[in-house]
matplotlib code that plots the C-alpha trace (Angstrom):
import matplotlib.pyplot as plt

x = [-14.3, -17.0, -16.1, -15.9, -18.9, -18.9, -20.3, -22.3, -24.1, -23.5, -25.0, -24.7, -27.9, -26.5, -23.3, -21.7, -18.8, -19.8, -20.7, -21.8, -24.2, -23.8, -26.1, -24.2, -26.2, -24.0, -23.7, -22.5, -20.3, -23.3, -25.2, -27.4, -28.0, -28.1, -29.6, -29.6, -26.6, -26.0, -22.4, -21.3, -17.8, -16.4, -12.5, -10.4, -10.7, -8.6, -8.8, -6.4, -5.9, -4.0, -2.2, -1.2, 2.7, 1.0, -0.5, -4.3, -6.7, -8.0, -11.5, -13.9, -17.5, -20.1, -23.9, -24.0, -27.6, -27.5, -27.6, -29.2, -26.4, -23.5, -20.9, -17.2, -15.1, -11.3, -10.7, -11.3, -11.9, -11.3, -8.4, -8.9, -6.8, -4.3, -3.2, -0.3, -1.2, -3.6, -0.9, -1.1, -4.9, -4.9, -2.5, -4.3, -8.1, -5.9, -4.9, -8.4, -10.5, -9.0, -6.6, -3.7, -0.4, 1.0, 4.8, 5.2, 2.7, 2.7, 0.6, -1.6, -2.7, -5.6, -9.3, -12.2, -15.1, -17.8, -16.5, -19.7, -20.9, -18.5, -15.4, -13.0, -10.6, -10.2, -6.4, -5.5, -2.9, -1.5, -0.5, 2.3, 3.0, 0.1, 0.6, -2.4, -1.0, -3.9, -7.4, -9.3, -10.5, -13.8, -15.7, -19.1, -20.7, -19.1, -19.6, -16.9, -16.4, -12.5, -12.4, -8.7, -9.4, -7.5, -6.7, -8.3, -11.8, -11.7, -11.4, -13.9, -17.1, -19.8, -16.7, -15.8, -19.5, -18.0, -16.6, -13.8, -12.8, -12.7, -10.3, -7.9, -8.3, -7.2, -4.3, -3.0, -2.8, 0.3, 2.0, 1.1, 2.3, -0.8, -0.8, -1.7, 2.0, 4.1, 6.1]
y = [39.2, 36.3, 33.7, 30.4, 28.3, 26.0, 23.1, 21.9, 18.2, 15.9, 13.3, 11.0, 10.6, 8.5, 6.1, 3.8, 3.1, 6.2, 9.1, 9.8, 12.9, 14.7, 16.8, 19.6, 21.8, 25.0, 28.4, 31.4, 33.9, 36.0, 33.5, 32.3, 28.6, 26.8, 23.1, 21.5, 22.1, 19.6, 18.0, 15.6, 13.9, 12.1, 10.8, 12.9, 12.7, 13.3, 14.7, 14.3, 16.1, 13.3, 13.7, 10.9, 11.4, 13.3, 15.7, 14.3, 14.5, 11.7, 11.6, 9.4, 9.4, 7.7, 8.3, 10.9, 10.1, 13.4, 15.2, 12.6, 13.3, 11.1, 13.9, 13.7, 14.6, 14.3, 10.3, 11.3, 9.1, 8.8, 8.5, 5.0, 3.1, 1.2, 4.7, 5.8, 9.8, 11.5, 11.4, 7.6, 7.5, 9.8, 7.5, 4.6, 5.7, 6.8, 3.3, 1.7, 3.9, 4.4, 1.5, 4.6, 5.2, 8.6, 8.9, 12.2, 13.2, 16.9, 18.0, 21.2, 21.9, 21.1, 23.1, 22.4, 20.3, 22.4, 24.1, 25.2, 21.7, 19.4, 18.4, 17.5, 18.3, 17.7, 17.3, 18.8, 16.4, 16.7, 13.6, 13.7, 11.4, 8.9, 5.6, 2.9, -0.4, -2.5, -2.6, -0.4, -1.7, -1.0, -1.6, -3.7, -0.3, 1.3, 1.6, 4.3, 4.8, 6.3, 8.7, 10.5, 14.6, 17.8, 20.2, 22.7, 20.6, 20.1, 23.8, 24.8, 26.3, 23.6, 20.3, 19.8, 20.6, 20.0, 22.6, 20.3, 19.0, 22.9, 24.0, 21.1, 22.0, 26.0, 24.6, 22.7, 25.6, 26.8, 23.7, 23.7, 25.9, 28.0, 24.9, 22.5, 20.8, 20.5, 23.7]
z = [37.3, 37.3, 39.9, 40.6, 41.1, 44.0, 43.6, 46.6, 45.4, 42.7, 41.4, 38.2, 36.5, 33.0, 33.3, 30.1, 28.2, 26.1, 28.3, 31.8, 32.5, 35.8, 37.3, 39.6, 42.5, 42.2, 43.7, 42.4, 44.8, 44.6, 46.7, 43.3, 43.1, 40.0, 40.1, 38.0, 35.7, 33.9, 32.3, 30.0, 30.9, 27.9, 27.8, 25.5, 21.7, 18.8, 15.0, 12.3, 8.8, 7.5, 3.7, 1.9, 0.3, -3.3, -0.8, -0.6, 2.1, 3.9, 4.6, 6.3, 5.5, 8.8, 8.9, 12.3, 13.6, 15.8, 13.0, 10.9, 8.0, 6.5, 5.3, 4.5, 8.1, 9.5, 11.1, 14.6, 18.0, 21.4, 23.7, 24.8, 27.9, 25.4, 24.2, 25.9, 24.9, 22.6, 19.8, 20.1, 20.1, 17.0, 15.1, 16.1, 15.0, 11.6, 10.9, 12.4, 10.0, 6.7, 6.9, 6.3, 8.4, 8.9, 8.6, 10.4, 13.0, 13.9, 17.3, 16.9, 20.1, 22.0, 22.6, 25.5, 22.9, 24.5, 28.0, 28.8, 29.5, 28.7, 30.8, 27.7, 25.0, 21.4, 20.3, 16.6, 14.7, 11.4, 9.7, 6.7, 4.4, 4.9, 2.8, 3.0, 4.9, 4.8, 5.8, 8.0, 11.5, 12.3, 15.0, 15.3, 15.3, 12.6, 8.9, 7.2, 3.6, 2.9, 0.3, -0.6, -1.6, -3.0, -0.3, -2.0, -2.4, 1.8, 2.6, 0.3, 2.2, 3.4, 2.7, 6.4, 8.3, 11.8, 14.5, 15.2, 11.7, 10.6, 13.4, 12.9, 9.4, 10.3, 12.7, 10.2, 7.2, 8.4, 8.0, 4.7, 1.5, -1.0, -3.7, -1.1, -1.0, 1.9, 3.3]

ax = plt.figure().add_subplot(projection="3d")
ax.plot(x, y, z, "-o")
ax.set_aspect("equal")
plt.show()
């Protein structure tokens, strides 16, 4: 059974509010050193399939400059300090992008975002019976258009383009009945 690394240095070559990168001196229990191997340690972040009460998808569409696209996704964020749990920080980037409150929020689960060299989690929500209670909030850096889809139309191949939109997606199907309503 593989092992363990230990690691024997550290140091942190990039620190902001949005990411620090760490670079690890590590050795296997073989004796092989590794150095540099490099993680990413981000907070916690969150995805939501949210339907509105008719059983619509809402979507949020944001230019992603690492991939240079702007395609529709899940609202999605980070767990921030107000938030007293991911659940909360789902809820919250809900209301804060699309302007939409979920009545019922229904947890998912949880999976590592990259575990090879990342040190977080993304937590799966579904959100039921979304109605819109005013404006979306976005920040200075933001610029989201809202858009309100068929279930069928979001699972369709090529819809939903990112890893963690398509397993919320996946977790959420059997909450859901065949004709896209409610169980």
């Amino acid at each position: 059974m593989p092992s363990k690394w230990i690691t024997e240095a550290s140091r942190i070559v990039v620190e902001d509010r949005w990411i620090t990168l760490r670079a690890d001196t590590c050795r296997r229990a073989d004796g092989r050193l590794i150095d540099p191997y490099y993680v990413r340690e981000y907070g916690e972040w969150t995805s939501m399939l949210a339907l509105t009460a008719d059983g619509r998808v809402i979507t949020v569409r944001e230019y992603r400059h690492g991939a240079g696209i702007s395609v529709p996704a899940l609202p999605s964020g980070s767990v921030e300090a107000i938030d007293a749990d991911p659940r909360a920080a789902a809820s919250r980037e809900l209301v804060e992008e699309t302007g939409y409150r979920a009545d019922r929020v229904v947890p998912l689960g949880a999976a590592w975002a990259n575990w090879a060299n990342q040190n977080n989690r993304v937590h799966y929500f579904l959100g039921l019976g979304c109605e819109r209670v005013g404006a979306p909030a976005l920040d200075e850096n933001e610029e989201i258009e809202v858009g309100l889809f068929e279930l069928t139309a979001v699972m369709a191949p090529g819809f939903l383009q990112q890893s963690f939109h398509l397993a919320n997606l996946y977790l959420a199907l059997p909450h859901l009945s065949r004709d896209g309503g409610l169980d």
